[in-house]
MIFIRO-954547 format. One record per atom (N, C-alpha, C): z, y, x; residue in one letter. Coordinates in steps of 0.02 Angstrom, whole numbers, padded with zeros to 5 digits, always signed. Each point is the difference from the previous one (the first is absolute). Example, Ala and Ser with C-alpha at 12.3 -4.5 7.8 and 13.67 -1.06 7.14 Angstrom:
<pts>
+00390-00284+00660A
+00000+00059-00045A
+00000+00060+00045A
-00036+00053-00018S
+00003+00059+00042S
+00037+00055-00039S
</pts>
This chain:
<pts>
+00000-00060+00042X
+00000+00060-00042X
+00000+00062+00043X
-00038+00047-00009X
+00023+00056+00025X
+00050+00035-00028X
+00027+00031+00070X
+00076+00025-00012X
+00000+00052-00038X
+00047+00028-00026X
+00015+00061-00021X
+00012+00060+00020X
-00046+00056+00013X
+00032+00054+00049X
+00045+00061-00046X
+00048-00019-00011X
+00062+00005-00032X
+00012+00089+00049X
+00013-00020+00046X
+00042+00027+00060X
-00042+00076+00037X
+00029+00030-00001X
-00020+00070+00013X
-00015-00007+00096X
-00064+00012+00002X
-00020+00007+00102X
+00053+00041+00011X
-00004-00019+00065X
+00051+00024+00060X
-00024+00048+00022X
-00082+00022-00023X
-00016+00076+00025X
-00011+00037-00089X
+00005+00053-00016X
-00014+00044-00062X
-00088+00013+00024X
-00029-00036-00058X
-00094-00010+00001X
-00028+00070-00003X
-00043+00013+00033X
-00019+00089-00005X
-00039-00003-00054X
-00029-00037-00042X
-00034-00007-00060X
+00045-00044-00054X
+00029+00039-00034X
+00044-00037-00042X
-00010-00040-00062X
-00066+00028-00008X
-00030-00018-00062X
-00045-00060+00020X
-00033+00003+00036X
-00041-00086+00051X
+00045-00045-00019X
+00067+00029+00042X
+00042-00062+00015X
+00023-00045-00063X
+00028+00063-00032X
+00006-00032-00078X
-00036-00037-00021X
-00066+00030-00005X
-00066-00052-00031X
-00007-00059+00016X
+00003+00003+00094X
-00016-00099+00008X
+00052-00037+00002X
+00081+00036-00006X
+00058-00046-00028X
-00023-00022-00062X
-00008+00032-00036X
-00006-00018-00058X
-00066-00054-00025X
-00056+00003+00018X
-00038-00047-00004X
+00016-00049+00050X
+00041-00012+00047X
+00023-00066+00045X
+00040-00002-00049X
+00057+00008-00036X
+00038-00012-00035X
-00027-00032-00052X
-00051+00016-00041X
-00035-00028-00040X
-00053-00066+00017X
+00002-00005+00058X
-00047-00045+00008X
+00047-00069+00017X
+00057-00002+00013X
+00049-00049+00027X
+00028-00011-00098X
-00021+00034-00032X
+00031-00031-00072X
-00045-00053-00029X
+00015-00054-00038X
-00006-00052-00034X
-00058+00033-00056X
+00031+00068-00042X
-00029+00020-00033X
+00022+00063-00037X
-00056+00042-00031X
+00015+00079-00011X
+00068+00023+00025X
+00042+00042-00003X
+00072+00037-00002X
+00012+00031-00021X
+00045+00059-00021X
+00023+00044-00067X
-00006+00069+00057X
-00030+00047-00003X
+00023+00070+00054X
+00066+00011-00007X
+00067-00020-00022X
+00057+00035+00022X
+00020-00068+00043X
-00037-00073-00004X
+00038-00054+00047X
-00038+00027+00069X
-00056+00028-00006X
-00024+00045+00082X
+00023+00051+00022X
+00041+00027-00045X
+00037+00066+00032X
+00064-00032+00039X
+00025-00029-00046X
+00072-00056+00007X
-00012-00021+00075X
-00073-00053-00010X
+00035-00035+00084X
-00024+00031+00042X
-00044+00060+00007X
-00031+00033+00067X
+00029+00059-00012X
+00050+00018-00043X
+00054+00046+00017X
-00039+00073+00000X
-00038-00009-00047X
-00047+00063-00005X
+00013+00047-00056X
+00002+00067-00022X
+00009+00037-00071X
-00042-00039-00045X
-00009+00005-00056X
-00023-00034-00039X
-00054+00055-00016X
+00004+00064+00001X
-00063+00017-00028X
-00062+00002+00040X
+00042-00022+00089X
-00061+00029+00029X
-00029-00089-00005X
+00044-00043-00012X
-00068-00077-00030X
-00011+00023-00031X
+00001+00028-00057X
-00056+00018-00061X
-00045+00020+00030X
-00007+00060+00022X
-00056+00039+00040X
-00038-00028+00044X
+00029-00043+00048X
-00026-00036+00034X
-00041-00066-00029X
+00026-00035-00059X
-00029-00052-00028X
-00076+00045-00027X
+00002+00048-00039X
-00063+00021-00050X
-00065+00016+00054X
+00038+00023+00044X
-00047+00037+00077X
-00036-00079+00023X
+00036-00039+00001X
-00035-00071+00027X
-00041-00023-00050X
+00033-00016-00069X
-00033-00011-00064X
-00084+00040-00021X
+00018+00049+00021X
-00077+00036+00000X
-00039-00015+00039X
+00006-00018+00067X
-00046-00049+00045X
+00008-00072+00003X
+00019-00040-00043X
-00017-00059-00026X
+00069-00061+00064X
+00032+00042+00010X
+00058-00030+00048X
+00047-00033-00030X
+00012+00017-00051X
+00043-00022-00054X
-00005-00005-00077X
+00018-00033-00010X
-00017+00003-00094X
+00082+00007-00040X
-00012+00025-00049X
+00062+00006-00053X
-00033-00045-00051X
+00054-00031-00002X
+00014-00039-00074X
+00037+00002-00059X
-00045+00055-00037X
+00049+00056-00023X
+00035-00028-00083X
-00035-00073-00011X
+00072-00043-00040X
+00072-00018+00029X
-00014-00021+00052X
+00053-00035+00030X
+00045+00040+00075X
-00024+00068-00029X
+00013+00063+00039X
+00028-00028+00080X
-00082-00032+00022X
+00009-00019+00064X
-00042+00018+00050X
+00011-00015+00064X
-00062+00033+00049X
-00034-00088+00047X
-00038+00010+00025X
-00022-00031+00031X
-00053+00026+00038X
-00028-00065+00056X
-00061+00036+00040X
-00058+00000-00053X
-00038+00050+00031X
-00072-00005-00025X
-00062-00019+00040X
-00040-00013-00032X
-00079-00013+00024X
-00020+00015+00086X
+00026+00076-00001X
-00026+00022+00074X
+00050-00036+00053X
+00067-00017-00021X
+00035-00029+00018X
-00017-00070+00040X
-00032-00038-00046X
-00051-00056+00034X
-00056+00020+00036X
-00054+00077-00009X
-00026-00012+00030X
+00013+00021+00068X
+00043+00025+00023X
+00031+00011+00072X
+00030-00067+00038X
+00026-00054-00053X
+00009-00056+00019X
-00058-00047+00012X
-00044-00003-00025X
-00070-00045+00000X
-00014+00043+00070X
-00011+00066+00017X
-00046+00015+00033X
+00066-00011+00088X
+00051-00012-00032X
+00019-00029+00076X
-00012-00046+00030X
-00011-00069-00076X
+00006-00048+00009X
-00073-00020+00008X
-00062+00042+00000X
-00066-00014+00030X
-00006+00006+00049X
+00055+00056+00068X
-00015+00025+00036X
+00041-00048+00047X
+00053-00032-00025X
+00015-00041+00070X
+00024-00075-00013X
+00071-00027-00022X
+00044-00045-00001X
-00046-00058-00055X
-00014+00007-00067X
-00003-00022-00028X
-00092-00049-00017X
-00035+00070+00015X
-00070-00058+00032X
+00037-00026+00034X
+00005+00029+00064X
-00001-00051+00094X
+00021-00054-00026X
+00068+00013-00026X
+00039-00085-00017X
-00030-00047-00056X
-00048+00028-00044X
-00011-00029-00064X
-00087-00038+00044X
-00016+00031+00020X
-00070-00024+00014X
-00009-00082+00030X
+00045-00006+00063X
+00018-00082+00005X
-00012-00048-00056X
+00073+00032-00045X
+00026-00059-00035X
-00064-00006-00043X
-00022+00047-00021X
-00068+00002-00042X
-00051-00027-00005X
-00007+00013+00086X
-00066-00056+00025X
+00013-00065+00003X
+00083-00018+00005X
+00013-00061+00023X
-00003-00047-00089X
+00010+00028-00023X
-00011-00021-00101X
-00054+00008-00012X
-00040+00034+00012X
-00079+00000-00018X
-00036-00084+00031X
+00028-00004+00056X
-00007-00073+00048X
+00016-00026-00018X
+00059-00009-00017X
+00028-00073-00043X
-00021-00015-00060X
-00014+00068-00060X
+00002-00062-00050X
-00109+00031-00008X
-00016+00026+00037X
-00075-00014-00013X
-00021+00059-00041X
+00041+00048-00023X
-00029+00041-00024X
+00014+00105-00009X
-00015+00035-00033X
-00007+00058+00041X
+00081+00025-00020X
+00017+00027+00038X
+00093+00038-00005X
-00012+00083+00004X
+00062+00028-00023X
-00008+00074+00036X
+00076+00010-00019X
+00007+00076+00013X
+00059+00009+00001X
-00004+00098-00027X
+00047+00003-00045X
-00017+00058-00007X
+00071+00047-00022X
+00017+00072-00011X
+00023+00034-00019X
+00013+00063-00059X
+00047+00016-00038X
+00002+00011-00051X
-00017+00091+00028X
-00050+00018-00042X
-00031+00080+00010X
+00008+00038-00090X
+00044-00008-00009X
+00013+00052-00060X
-00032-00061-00059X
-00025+00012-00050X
-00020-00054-00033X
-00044-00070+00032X
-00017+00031+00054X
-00035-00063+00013X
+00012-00039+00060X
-00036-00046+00013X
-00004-00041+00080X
-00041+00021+00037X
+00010+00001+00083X
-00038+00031+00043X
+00004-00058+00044X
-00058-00029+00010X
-00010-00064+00035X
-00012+00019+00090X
+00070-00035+00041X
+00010+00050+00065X
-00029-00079+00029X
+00011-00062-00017X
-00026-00047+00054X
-00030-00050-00046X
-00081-00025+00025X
-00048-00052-00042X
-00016-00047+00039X
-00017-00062-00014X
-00014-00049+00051X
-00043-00031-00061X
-00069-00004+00034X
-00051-00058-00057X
-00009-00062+00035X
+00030-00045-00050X
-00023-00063+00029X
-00074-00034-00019X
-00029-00026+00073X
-00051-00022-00026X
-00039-00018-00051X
-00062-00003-00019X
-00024-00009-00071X
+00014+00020-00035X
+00043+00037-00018X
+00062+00008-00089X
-00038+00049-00015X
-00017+00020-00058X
-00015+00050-00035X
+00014+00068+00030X
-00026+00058-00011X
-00007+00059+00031X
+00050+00042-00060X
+00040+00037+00036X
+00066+00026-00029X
-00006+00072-00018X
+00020+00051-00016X
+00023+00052-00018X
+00055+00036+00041X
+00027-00043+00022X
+00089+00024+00042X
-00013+00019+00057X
-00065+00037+00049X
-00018+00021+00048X
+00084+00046+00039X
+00017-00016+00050X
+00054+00037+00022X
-00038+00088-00011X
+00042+00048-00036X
-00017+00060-00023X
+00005+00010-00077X
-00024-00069-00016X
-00010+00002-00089X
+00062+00010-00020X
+00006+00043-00068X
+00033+00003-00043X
-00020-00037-00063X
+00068-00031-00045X
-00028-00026-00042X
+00081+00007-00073X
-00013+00013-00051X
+00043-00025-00035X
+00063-00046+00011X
+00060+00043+00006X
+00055-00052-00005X
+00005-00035-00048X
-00009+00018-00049X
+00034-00057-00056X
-00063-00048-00035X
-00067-00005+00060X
-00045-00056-00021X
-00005-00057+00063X
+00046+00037+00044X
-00002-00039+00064X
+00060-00048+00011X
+00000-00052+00034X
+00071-00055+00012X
+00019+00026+00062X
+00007+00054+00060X
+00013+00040+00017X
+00056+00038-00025X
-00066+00055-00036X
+00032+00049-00034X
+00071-00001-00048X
-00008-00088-00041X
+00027-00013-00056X
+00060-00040+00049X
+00005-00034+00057X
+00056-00018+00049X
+00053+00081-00001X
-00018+00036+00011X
+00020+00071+00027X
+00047+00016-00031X
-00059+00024-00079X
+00041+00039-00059X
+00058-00044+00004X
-00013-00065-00020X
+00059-00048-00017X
+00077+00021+00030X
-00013+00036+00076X
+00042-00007+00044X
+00026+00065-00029X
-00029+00051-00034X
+00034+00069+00005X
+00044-00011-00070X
+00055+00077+00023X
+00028+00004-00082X
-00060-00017-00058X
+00032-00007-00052X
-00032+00004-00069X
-00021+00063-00014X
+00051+00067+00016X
-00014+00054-00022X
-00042+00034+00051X
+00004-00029+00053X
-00079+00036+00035X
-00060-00024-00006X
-00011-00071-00033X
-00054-00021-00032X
-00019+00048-00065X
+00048+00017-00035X
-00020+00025-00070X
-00016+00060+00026X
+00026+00059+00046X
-00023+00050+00025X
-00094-00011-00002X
-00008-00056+00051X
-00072+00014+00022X
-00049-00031-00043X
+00025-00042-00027X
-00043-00025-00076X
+00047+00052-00076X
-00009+00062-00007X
+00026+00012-00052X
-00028-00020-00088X
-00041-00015-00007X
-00061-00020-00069X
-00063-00018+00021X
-00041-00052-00042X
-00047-00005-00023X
-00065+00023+00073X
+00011+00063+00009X
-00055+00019+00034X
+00005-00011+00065X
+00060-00028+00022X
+00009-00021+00085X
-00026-00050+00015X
-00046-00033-00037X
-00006-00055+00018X
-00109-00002-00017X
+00003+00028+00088X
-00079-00023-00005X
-00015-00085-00001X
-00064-00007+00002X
-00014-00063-00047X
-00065-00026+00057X
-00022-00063+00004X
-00055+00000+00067X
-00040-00074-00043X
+00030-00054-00030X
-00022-00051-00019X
-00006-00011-00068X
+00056+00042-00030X
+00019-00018-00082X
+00064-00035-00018X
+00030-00026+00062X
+00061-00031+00009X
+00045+00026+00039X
+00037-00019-00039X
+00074+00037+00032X
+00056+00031-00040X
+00062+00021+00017X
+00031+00065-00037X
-00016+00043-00017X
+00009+00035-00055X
-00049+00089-00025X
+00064+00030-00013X
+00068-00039-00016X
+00038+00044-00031X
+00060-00007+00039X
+00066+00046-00011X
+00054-00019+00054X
+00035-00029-00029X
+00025-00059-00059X
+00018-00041-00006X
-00036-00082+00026X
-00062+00008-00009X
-00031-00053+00005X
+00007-00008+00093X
-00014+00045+00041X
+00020+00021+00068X
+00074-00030+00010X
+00041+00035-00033X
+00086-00047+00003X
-00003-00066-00007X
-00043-00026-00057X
-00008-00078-00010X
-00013-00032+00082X
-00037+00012+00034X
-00052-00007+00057X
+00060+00004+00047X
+00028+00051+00002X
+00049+00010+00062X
+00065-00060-00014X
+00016-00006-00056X
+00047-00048-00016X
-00012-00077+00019X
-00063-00013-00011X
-00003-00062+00022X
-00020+00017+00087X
+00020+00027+00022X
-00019+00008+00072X
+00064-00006+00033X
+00021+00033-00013X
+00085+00014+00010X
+00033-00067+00005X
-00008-00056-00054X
+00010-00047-00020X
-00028-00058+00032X
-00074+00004+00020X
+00002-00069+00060X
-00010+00033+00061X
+00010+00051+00020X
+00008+00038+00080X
-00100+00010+00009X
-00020-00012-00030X
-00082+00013+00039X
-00031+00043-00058X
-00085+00023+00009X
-00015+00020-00044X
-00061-00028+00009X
-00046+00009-00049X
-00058-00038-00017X
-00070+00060-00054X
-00032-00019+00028X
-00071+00028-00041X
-00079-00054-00007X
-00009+00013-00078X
-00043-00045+00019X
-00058+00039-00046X
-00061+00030+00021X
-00069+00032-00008X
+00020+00051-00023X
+00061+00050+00019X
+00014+00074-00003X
-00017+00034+00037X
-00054-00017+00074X
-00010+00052+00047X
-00058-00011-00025X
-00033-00063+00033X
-00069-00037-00001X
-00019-00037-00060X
-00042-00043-00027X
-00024-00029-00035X
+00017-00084+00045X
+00050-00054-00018X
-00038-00047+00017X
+00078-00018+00080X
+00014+00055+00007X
+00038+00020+00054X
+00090-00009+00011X
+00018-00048+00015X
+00074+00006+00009X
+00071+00031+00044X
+00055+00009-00029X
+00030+00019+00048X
+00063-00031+00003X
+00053+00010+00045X
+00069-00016+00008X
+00035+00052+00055X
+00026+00030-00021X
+00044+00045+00050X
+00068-00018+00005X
+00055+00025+00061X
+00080+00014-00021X
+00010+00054+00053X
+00040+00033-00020X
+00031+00054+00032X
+00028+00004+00078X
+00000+00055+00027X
+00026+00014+00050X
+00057+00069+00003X
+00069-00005+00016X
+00043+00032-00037X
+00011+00040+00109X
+00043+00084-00026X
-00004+00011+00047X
+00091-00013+00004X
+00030+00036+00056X
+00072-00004+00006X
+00048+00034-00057X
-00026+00027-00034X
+00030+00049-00057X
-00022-00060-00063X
-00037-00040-00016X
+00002-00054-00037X
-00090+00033-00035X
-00025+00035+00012X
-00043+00054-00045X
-00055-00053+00017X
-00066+00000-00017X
-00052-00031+00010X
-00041+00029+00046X
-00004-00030+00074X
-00034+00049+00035X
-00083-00051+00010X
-00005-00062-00033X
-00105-00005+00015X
+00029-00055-00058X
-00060-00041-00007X
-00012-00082-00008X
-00066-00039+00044X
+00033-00068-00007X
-00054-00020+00029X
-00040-00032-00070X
-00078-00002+00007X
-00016-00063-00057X
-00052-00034+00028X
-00032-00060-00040X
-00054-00024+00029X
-00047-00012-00065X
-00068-00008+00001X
-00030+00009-00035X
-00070-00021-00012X
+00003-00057-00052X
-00052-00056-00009X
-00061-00014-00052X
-00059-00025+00006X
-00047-00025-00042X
+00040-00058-00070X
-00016+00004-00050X
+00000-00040-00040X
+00069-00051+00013X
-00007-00045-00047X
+00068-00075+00001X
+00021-00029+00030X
-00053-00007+00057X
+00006-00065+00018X
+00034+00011+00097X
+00068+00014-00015X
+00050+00026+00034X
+00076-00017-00015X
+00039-00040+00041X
+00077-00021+00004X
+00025+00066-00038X
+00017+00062-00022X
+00022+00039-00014X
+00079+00000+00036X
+00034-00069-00002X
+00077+00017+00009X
+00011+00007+00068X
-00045-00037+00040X
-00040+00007+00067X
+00007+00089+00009X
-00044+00013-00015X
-00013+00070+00007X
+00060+00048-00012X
+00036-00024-00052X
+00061+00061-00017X
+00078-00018+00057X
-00026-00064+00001X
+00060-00009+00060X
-00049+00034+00085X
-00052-00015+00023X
-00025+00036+00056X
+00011+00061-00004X
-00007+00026-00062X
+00005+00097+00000X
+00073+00036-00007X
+00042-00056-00025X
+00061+00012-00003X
+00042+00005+00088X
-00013-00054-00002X
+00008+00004+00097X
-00028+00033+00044X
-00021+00040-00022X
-00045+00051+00058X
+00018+00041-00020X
+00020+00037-00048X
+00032+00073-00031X
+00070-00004+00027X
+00040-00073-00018X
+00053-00007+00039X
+00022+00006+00067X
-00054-00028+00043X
+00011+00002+00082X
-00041+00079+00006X
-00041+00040-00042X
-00004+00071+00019X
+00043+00059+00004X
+00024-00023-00077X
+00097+00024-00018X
+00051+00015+00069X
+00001-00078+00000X
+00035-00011+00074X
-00018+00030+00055X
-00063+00010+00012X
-00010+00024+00074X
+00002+00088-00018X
-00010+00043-00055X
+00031+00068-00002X
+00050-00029-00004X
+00042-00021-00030X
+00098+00027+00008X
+00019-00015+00084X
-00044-00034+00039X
+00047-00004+00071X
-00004+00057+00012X
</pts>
């Protein structure tokens, strides 16, 4: 978990208002899920109005979201994308690309590995295995979280109420095959059974014809920082094969960020 910076520096910050800001989003990012602005004043020992001020100032650049039923805060969108774009730039390819290639080898067919970019997936590592059908998931692509076993590994992993944030109705939900979730209950259905056997699954929601199996990759704060999936032609495929290979490779990737 990341720690709590509770505790006032040993030097007084010549920008007081910075400092505040990235306590407060480290503070937020080490939580399980949303927080109330007076439990952020409370443990970072801050006035309470200047979190207010400070939350709306972030909130307007997409750093944070209010959840203004459950009069809570959490990260927002841009929030991930400062996290994706670290995690393109060093730790999380380098380390993910191995195991990637090394599953694409074993079970015969194409893998990738990707990261959560505001509603969608941003595919940072691809490996095609021979022959297999020609993919969509080009490392660069973006694609729909909630049509991808990726994407749908991810959500699973976040609060509920930052899912409902980024799917709020009906219209969040672009459409590519004809299949899939359209609505944010039917989306909850999806995440529930995910939650429930640890993997996620898609079957002719990207492609026509096209399968998937993803599971998550969680960072030290518990948050969802990639998934791995792999991704197949037609039936005639072990499937449990596959969800146990992809499960073990998200696991030993897990593992090698927390050392």
């Amino acid at each position: 978990m990341i720690p709590d910076d509770s505790s006032a520096a040993s030097d007084a910050p010549q920008v007081p208002a910075a400092d505040q800001t990235l306590r407060i989003l480290r503070y937020l990012a080490g939580r399980p899920a949303p927080v109330a602005a007076s439990a952020i004043a409370r443990d970072l020992g801050l006035p309470r109005s200047s979190v207010y001020h400070l939350l709306a100032a972030m909130a307007a650049h997409g750093f944070v979201l209010h959840l203004q039923e459950d009069r809570r805060w959490g990260l927002g969108t841009s929030a991930f994308e400062l996290a994706g774009g670290y995690a393109r730039q060093q730790p999380l390819a380098r380390l993910g690309r191995p195991l990637v290639a090394a599953l694409s080898d074993r079970l015969g067919e194409s893998a990738h590995l990707a990261v959560m970019s505001g509603g969608d997936v941003l595919y940072i590592v691809e490996e095609r295995a021979p022959r297999r059908p020609a993919l969509v998931t080009d490392v660069g692509v973006r694609l729909p979280a909630h049509l991808t076993a990726s994407g749908r590994a991810m959500l699973a992993a976040l609060p509920r109420e930052q899912v409902r944030a980024l799917y709020p109705t009906a219209s969040s939900f672009p459409d590519r095959t004809g299949v899939g979730p359209r609505t944010p209950r039917e989306l909850r259905e999806v995440l529930r059974e995910v939650r429930a056997r640890g993997y996620a699954t898609e079957d002719s929601e990207v492609a026509d014809g096209l399968r998937s199996v993803g599971a998550v990759v969680r960072d030290r704060a518990g948050w969802p920082a990639a998934a791995v999936a792999v991704t197949w032609a037609g039936d005639a495929v072990d499937q449990s094969e596959l969800v146990d290979a992809v499960r073990a490779t998200a696991a030993t990737l897990e593992a090698r960020l927390l050392r």
